[in-house]
C-alpha positions as CSV (number, residue, x, y, z in Angstrom):
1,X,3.8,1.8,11.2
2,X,4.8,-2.1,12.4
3,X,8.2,-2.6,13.1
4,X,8.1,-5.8,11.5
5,X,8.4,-5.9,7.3
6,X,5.5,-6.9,5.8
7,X,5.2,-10.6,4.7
8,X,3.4,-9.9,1.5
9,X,4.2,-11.5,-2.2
10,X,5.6,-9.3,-4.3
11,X,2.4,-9.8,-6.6
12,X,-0.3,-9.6,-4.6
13,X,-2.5,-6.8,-5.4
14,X,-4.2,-5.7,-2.1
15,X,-6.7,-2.8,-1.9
16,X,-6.5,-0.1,0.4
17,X,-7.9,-1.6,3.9
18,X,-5.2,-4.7,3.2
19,X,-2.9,-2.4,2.2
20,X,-3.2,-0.1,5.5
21,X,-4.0,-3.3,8.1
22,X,-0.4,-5.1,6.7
23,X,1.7,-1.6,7.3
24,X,0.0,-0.9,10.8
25,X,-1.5,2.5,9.3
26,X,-4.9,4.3,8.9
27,X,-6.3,4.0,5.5
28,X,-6.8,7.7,5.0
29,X,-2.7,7.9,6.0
30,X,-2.0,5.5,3.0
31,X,-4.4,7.7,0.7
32,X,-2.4,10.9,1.5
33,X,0.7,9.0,0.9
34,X,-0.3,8.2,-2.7
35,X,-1.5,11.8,-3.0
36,X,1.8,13.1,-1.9
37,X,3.9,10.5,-3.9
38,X,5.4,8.3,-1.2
39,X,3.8,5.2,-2.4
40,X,2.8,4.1,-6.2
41,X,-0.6,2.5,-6.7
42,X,-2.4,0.9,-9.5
43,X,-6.7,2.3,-9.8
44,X,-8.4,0.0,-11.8
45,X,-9.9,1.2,-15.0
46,X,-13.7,-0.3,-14.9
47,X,-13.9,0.3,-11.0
48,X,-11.7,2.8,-10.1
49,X,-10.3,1.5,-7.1
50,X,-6.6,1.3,-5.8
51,X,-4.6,-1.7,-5.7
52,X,-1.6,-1.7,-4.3
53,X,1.6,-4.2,-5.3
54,X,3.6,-6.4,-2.4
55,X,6.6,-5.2,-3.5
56,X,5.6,-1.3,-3.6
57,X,4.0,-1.8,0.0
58,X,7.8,-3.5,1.1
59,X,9.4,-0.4,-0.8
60,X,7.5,2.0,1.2
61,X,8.1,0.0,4.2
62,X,11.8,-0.2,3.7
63,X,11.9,3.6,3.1
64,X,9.7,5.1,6.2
């Protein structure tokens, strides 16, 4: 994970290769993460996919 917090908004709404790229992680790390519970994520009803919030990504940042 970066040393360095994340300079995100806390309303963007970034998918899961943003997501991963801006906290120095694989994607499939930040997938388990959701899976286990360590990070919150929002999946879009008509497409399904994940989005996750600035300030949730600073959160789980702040906390690992």
């Amino acid at each position: 994970m970066t040393a360095v917090e994340p300079n995100v908004n806390d309303g963007d709404k970034l998918n899961v290769t943003q997501a991963a790229a801006i906290l120095g992680i694989h994607r499939n790390t930040l997938r388990m993460h959701t899976d286990a519970g360590l990070i919150r994520c929002v999946v879009s009803r008509r497409t399904g996919y994940r989005r996750y919030m600035g300030r949730e990504i600073k959160r789980y940042w702040r906390e690992n």
